[in-house]
mmCIF entry with sequence, helices, sheets and N, C-alpha, C, O atoms, coordinates in Angstrom:
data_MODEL
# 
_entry.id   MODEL 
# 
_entity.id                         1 
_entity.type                       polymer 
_entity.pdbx_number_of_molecules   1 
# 
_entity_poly.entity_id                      1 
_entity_poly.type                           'polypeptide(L)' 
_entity_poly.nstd_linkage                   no 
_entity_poly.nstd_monomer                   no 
_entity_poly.pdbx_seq_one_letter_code       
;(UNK)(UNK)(UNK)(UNK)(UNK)(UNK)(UNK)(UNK)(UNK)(UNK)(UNK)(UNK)(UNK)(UNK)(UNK)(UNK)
(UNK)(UNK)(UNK)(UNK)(UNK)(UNK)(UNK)(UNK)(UNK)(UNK)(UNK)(UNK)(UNK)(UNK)(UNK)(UNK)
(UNK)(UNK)(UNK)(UNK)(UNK)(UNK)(UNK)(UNK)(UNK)(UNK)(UNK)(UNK)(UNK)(UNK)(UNK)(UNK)
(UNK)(UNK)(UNK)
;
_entity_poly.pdbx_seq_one_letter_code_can   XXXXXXXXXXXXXXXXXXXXXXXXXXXXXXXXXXXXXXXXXXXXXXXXXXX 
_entity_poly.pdbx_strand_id                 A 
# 
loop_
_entity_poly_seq.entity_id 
_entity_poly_seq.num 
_entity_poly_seq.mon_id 
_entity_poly_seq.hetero 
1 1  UNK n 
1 2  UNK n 
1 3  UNK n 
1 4  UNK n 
1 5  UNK n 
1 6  UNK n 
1 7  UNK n 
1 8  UNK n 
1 9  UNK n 
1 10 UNK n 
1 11 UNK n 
1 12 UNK n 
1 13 UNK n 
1 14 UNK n 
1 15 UNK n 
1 16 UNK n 
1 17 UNK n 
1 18 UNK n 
1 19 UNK n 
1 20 UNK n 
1 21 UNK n 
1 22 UNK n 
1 23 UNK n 
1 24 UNK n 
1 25 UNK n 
1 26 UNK n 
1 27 UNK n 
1 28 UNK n 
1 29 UNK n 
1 30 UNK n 
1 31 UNK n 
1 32 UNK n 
1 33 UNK n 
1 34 UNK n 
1 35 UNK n 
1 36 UNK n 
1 37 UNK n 
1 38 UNK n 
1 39 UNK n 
1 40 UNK n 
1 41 UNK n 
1 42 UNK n 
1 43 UNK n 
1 44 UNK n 
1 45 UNK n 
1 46 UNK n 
1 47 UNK n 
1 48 UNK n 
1 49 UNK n 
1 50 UNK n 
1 51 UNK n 
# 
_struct_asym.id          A 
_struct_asym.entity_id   1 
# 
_struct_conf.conf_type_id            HELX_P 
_struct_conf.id                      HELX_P1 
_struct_conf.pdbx_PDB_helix_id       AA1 
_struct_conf.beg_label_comp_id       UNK 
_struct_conf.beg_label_asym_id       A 
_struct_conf.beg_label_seq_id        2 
_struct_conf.pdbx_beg_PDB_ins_code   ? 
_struct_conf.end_label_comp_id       UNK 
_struct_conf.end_label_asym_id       A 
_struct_conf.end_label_seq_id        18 
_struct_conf.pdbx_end_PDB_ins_code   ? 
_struct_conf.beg_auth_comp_id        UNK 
_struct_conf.beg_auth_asym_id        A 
_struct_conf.beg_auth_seq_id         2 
_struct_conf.end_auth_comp_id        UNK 
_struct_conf.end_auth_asym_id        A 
_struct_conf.end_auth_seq_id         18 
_struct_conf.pdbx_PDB_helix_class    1 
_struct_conf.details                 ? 
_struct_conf.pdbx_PDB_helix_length   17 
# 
_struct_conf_type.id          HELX_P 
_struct_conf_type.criteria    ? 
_struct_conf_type.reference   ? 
# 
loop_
_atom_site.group_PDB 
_atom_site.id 
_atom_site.type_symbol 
_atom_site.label_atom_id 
_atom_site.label_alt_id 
_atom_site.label_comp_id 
_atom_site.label_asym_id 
_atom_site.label_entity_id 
_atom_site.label_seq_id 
_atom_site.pdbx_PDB_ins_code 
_atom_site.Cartn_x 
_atom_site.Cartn_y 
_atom_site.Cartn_z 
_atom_site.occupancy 
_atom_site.B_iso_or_equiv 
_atom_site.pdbx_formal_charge 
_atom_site.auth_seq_id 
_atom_site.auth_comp_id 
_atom_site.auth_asym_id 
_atom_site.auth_atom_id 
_atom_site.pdbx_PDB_model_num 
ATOM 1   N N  . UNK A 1 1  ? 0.827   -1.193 0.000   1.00 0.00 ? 1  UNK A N  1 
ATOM 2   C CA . UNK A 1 1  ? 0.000   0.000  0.000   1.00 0.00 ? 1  UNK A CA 1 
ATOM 3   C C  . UNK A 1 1  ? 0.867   1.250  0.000   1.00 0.00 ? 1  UNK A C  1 
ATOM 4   O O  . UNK A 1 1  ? 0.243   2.190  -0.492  1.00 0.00 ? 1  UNK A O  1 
ATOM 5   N N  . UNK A 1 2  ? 2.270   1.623  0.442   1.00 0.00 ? 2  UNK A N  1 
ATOM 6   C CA . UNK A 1 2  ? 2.851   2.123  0.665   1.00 0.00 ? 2  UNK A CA 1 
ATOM 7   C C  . UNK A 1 2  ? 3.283   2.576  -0.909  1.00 0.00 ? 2  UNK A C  1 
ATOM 8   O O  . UNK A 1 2  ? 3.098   3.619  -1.535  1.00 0.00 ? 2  UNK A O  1 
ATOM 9   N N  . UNK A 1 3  ? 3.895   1.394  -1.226  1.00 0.00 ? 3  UNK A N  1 
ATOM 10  C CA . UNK A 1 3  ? 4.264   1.615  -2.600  1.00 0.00 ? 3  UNK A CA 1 
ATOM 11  C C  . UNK A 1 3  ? 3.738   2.706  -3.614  1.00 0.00 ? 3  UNK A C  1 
ATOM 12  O O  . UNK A 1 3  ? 4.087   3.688  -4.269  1.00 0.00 ? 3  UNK A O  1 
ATOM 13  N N  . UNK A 1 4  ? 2.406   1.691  -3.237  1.00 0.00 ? 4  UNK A N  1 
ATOM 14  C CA . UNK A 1 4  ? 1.332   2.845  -4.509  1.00 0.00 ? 4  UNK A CA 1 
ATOM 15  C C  . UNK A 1 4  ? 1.318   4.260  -4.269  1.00 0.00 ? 4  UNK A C  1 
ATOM 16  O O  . UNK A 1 4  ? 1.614   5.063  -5.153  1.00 0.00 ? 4  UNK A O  1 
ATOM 17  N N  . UNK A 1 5  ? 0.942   4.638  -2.956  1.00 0.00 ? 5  UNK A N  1 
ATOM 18  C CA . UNK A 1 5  ? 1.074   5.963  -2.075  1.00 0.00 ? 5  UNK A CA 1 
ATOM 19  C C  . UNK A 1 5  ? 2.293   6.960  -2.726  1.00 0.00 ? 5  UNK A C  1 
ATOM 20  O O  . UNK A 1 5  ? 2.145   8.137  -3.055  1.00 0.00 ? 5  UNK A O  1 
ATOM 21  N N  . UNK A 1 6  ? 3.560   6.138  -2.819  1.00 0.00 ? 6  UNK A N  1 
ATOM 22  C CA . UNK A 1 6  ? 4.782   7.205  -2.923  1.00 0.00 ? 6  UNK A CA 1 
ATOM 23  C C  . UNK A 1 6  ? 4.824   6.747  -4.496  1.00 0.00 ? 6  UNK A C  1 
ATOM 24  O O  . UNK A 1 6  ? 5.312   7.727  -5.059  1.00 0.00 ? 6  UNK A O  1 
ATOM 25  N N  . UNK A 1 7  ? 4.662   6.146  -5.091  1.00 0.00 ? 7  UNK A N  1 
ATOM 26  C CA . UNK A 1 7  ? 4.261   6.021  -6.425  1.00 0.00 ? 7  UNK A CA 1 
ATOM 27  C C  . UNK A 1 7  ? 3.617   7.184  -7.361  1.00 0.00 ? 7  UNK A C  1 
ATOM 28  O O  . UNK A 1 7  ? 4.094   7.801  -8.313  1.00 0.00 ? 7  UNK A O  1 
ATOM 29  N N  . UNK A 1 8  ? 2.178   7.254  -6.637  1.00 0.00 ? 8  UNK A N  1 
ATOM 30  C CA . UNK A 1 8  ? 1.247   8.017  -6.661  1.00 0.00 ? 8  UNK A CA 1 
ATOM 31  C C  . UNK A 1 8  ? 1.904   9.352  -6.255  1.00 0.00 ? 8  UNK A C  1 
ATOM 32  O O  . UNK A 1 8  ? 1.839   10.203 -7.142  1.00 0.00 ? 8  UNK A O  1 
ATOM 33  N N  . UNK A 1 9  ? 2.462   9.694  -5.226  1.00 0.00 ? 9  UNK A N  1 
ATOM 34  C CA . UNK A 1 9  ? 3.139   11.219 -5.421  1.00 0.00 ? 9  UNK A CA 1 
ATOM 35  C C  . UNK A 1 9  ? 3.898   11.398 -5.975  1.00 0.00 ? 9  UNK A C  1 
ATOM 36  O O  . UNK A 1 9  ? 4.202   12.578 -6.151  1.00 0.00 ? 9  UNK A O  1 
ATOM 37  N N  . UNK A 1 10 ? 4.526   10.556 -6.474  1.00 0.00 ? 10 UNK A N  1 
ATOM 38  C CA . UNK A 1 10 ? 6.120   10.386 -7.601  1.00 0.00 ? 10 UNK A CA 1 
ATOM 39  C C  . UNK A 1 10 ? 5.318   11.049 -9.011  1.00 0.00 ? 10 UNK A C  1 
ATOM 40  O O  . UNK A 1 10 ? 5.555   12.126 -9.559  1.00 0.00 ? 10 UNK A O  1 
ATOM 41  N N  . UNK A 1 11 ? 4.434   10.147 -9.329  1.00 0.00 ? 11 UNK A N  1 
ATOM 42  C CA . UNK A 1 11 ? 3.710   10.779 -10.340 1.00 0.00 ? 11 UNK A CA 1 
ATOM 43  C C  . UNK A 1 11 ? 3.195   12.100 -10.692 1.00 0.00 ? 11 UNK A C  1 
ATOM 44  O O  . UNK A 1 11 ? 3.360   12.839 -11.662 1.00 0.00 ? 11 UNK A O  1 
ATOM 45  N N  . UNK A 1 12 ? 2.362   12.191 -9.357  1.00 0.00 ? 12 UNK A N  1 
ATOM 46  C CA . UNK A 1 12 ? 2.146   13.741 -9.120  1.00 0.00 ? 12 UNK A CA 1 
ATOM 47  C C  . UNK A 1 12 ? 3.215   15.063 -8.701  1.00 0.00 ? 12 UNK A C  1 
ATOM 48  O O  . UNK A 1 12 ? 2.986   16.235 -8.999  1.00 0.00 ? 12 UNK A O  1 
ATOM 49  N N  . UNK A 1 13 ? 4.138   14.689 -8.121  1.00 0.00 ? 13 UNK A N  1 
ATOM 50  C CA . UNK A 1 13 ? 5.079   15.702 -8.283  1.00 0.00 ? 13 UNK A CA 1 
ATOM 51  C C  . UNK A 1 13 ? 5.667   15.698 -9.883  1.00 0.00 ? 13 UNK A C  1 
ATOM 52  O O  . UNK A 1 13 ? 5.671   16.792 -10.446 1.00 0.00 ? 13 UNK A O  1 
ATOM 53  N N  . UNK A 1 14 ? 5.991   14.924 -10.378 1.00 0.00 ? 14 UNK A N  1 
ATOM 54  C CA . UNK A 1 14 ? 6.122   14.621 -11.792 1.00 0.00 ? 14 UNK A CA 1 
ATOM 55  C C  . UNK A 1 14 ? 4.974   15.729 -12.768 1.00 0.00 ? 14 UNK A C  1 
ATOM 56  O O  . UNK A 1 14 ? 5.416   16.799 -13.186 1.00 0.00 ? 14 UNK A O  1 
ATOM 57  N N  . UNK A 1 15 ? 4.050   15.468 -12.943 1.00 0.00 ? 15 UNK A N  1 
ATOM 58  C CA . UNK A 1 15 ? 3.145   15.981 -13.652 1.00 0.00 ? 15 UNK A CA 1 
ATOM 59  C C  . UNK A 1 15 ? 3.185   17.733 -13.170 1.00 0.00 ? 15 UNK A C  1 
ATOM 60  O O  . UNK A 1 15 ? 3.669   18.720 -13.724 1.00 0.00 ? 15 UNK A O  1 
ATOM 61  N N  . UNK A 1 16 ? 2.731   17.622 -12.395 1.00 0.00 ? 16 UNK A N  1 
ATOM 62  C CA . UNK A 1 16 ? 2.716   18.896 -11.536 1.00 0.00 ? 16 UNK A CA 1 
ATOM 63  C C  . UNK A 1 16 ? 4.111   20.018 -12.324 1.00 0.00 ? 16 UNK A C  1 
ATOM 64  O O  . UNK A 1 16 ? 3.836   20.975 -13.048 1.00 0.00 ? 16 UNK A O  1 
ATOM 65  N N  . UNK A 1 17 ? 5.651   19.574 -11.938 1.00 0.00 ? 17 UNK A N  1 
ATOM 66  C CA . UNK A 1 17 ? 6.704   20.377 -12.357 1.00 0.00 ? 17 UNK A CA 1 
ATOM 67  C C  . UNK A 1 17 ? 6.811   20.092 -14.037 1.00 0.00 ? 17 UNK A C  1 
ATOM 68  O O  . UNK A 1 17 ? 7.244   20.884 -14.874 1.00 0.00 ? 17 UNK A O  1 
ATOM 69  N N  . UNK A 1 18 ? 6.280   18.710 -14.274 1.00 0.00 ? 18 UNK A N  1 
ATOM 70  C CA . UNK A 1 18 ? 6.295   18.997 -15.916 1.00 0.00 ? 18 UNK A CA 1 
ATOM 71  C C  . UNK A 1 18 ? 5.563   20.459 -17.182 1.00 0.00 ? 18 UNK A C  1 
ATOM 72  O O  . UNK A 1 18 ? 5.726   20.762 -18.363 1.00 0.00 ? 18 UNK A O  1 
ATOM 73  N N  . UNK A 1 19 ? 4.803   20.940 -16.082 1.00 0.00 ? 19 UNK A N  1 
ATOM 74  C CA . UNK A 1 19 ? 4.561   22.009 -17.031 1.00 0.00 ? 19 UNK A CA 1 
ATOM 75  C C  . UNK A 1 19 ? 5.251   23.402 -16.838 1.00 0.00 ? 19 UNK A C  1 
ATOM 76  O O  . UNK A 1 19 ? 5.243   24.424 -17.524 1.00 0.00 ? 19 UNK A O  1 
ATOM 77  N N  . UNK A 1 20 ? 5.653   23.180 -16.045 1.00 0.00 ? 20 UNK A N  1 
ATOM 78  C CA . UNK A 1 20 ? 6.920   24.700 -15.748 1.00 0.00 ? 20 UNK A CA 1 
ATOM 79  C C  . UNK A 1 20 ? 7.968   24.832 -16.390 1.00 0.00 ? 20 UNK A C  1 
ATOM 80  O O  . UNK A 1 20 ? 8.997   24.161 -16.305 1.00 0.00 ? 20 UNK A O  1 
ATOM 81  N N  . UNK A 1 21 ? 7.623   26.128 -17.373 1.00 0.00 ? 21 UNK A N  1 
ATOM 82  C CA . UNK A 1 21 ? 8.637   26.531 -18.531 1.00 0.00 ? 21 UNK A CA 1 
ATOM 83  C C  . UNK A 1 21 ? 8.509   26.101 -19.781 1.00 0.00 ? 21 UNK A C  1 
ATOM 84  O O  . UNK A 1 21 ? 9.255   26.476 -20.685 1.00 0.00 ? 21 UNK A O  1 
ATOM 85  N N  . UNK A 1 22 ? 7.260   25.026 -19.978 1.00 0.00 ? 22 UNK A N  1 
ATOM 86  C CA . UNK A 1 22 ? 7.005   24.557 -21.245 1.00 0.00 ? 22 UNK A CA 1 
ATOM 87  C C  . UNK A 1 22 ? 7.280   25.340 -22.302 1.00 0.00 ? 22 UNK A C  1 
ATOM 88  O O  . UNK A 1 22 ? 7.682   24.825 -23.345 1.00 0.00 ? 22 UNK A O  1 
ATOM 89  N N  . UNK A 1 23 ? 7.122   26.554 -22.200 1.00 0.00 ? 23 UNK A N  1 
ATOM 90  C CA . UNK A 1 23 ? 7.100   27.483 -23.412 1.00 0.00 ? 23 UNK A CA 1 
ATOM 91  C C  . UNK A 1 23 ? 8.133   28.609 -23.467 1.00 0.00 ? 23 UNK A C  1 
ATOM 92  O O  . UNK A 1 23 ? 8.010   29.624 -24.152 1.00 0.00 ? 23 UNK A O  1 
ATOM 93  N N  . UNK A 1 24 ? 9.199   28.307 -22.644 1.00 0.00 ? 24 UNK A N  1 
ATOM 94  C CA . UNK A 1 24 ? 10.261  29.082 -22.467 1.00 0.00 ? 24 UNK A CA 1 
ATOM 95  C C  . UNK A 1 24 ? 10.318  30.073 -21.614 1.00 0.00 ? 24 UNK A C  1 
ATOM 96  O O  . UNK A 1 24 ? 9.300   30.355 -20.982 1.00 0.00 ? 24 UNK A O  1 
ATOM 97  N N  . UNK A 1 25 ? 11.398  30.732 -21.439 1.00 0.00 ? 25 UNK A N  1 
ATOM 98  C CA . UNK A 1 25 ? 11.356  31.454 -20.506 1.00 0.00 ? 25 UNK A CA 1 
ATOM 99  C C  . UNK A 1 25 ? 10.415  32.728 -20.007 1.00 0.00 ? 25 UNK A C  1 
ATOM 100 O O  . UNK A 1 25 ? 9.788   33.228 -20.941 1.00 0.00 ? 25 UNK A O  1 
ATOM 101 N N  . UNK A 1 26 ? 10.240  33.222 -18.979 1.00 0.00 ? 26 UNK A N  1 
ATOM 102 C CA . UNK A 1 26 ? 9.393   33.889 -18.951 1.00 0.00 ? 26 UNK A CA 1 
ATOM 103 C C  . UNK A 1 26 ? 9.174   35.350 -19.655 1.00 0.00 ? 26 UNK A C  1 
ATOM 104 O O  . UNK A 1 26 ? 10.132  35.686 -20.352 1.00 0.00 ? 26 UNK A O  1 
ATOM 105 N N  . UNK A 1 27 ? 8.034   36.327 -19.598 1.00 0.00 ? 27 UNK A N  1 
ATOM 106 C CA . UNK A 1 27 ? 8.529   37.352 -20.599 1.00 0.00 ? 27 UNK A CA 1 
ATOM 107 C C  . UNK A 1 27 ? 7.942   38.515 -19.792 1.00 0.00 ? 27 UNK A C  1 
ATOM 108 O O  . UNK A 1 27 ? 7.373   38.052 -18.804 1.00 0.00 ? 27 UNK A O  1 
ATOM 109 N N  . UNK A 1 28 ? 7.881   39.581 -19.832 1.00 0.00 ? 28 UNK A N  1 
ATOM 110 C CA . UNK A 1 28 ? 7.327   41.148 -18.959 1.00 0.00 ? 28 UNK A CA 1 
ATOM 111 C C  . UNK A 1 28 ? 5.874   40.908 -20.011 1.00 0.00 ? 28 UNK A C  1 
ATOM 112 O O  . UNK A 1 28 ? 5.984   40.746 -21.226 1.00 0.00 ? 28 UNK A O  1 
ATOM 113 N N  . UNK A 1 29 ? 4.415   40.924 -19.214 1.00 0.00 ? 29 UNK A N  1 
ATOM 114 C CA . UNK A 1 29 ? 3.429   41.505 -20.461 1.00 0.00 ? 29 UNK A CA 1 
ATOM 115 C C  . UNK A 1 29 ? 3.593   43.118 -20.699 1.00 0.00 ? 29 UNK A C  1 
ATOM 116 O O  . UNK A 1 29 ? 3.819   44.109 -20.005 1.00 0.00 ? 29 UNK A O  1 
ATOM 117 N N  . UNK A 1 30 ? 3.360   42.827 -22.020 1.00 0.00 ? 30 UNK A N  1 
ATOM 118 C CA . UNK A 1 30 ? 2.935   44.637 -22.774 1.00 0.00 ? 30 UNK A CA 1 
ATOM 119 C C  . UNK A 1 30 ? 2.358   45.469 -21.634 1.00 0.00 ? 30 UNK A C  1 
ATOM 120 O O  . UNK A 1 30 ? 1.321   45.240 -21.012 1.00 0.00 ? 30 UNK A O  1 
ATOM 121 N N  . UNK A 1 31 ? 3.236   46.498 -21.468 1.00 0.00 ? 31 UNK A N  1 
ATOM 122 C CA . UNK A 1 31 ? 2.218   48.085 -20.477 1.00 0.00 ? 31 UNK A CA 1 
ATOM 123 C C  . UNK A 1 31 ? 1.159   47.825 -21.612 1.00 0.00 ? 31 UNK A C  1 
ATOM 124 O O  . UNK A 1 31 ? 1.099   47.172 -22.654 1.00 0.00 ? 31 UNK A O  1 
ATOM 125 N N  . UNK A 1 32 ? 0.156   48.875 -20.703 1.00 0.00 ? 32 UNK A N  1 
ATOM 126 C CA . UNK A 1 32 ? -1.501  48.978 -21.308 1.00 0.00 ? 32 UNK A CA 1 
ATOM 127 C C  . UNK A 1 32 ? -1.469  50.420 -21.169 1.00 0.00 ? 32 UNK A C  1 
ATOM 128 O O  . UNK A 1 32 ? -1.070  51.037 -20.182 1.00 0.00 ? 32 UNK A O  1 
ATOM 129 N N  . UNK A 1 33 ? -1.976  50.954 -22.367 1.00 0.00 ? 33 UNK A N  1 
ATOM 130 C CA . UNK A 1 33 ? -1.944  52.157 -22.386 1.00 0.00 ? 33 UNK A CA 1 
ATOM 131 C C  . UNK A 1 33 ? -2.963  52.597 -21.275 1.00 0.00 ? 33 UNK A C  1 
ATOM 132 O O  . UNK A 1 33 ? -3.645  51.808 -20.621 1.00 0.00 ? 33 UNK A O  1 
ATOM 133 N N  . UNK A 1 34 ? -2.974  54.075 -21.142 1.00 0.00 ? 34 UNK A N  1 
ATOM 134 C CA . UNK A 1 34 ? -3.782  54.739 -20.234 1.00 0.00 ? 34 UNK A CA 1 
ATOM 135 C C  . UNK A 1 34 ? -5.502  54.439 -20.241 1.00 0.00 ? 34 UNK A C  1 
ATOM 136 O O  . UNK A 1 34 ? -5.693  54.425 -21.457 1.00 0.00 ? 34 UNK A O  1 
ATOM 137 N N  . UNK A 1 35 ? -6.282  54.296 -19.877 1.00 0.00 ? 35 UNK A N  1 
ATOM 138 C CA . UNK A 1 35 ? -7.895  54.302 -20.337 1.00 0.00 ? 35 UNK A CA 1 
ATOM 139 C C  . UNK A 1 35 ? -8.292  55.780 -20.945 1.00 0.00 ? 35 UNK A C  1 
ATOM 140 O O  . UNK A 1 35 ? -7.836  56.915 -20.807 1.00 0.00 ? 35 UNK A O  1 
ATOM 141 N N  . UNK A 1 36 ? -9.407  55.173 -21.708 1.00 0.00 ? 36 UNK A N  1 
ATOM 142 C CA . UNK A 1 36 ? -9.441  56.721 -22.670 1.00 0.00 ? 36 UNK A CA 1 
ATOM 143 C C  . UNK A 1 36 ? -10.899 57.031 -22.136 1.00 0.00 ? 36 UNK A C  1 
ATOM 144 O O  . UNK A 1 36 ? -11.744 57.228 -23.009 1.00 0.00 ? 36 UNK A O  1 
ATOM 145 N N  . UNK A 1 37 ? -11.319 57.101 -20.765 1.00 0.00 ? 37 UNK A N  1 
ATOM 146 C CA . UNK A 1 37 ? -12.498 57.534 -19.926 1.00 0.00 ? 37 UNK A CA 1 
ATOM 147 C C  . UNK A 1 37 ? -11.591 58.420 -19.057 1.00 0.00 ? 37 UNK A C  1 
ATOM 148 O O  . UNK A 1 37 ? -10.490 58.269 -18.527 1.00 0.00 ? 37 UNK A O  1 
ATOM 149 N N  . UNK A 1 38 ? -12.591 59.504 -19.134 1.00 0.00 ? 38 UNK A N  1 
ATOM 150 C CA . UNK A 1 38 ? -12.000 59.991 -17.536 1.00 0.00 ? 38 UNK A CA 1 
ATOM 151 C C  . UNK A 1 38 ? -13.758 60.520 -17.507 1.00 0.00 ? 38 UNK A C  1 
ATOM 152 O O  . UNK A 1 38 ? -14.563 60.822 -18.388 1.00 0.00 ? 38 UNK A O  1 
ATOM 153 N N  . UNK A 1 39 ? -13.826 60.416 -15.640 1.00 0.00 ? 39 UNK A N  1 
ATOM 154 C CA . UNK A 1 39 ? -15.475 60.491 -15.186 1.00 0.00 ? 39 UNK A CA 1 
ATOM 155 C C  . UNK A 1 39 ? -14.962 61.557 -14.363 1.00 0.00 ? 39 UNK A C  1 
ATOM 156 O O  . UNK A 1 39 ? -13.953 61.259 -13.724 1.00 0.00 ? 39 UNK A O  1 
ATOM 157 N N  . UNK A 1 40 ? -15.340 62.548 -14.242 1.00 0.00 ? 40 UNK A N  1 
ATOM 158 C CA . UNK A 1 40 ? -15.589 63.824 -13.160 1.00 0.00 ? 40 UNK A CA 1 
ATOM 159 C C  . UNK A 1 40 ? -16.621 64.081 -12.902 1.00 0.00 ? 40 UNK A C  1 
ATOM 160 O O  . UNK A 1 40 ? -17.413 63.639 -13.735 1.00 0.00 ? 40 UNK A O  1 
ATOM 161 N N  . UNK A 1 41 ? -17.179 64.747 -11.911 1.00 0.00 ? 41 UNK A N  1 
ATOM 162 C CA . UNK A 1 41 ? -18.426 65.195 -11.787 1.00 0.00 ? 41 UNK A CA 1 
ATOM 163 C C  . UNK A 1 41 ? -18.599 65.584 -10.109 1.00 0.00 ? 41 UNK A C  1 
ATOM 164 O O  . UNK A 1 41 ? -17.637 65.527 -9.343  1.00 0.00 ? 41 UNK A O  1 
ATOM 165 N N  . UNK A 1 42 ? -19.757 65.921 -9.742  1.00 0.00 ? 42 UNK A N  1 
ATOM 166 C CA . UNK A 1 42 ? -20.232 66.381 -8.187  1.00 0.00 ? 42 UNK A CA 1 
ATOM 167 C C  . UNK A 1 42 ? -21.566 65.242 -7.441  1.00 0.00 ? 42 UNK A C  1 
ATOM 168 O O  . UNK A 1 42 ? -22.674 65.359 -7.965  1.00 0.00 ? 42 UNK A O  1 
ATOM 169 N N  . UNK A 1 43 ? -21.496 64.681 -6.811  1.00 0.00 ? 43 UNK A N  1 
ATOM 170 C CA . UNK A 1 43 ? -22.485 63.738 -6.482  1.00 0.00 ? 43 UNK A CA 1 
ATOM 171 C C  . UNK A 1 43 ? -22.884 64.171 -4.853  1.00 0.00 ? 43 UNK A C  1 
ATOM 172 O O  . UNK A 1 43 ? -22.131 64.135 -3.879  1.00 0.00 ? 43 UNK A O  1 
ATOM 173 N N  . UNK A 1 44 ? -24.014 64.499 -4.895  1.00 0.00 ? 44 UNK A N  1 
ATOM 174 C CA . UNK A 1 44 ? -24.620 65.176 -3.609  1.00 0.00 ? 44 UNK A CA 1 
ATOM 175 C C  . UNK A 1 44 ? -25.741 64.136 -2.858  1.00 0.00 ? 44 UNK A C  1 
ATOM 176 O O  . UNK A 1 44 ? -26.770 64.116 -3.533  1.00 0.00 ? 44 UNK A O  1 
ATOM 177 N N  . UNK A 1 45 ? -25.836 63.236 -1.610  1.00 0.00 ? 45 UNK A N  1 
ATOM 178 C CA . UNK A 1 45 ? -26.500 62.509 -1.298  1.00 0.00 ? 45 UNK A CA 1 
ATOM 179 C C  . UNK A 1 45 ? -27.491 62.926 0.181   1.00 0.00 ? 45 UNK A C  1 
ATOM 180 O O  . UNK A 1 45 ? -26.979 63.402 1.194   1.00 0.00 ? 45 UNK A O  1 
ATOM 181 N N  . UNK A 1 46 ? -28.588 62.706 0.072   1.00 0.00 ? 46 UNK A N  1 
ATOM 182 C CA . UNK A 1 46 ? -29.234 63.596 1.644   1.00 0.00 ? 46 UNK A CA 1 
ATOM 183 C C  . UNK A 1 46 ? -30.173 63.385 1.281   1.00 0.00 ? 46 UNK A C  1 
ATOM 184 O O  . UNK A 1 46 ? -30.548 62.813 0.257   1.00 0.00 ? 46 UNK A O  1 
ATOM 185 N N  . UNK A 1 47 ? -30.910 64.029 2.458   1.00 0.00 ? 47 UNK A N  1 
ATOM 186 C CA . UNK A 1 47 ? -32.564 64.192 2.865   1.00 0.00 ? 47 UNK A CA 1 
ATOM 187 C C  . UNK A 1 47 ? -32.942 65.869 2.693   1.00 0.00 ? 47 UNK A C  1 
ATOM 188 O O  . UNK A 1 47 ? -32.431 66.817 3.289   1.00 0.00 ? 47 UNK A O  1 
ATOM 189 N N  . UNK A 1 48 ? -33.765 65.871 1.906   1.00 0.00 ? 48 UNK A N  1 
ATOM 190 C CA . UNK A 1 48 ? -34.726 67.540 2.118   1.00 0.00 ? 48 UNK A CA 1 
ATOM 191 C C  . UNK A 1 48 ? -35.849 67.654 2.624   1.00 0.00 ? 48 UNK A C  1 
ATOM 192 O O  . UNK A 1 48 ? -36.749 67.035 2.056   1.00 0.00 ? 48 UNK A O  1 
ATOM 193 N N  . UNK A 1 49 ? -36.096 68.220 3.475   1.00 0.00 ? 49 UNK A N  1 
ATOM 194 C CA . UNK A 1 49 ? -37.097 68.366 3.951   1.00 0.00 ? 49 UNK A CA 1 
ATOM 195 C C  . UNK A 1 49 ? -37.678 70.015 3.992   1.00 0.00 ? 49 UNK A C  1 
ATOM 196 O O  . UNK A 1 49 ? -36.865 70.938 3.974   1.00 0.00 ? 49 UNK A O  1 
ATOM 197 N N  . UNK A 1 50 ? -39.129 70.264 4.047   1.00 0.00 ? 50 UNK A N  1 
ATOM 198 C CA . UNK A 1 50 ? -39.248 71.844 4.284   1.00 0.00 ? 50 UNK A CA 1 
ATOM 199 C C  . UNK A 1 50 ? -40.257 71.805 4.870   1.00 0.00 ? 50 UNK A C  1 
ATOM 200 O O  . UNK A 1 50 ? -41.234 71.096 4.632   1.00 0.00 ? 50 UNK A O  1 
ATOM 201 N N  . UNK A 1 51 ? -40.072 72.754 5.893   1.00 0.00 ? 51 UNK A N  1 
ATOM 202 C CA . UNK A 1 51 ? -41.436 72.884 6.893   1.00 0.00 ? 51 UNK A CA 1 
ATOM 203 C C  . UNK A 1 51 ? -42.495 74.022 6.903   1.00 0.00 ? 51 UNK A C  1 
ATOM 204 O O  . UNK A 1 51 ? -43.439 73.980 7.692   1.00 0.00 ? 51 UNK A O  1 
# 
């Protein structure tokens, strides 16, 4: 039972590091330019009341 156990993680550590670096080394992604929104404005929240 043992066997299978460290078998079984042999495999899985196996699989697991087999996909690291598949595709070469790593690379910086592309900057993203600025967003082309800009939101300004005044936002006023309350109660009115008049007596």
């Amino acid at each position: 039972m043992t066997q299978y156990l460290l078998f079984a993680g042999l495999a899985l550590l196996l699989a697991t590091l087999s996909g690291c670096g598949v595709d070469g080394a790593p690379t910086r992604p592309a900057d993203t330019p600025p967003p082309g929104v800009h939101v300004s404005g005044e936002a006023r929240i309350g109660v009115v009341s008049r007596l």
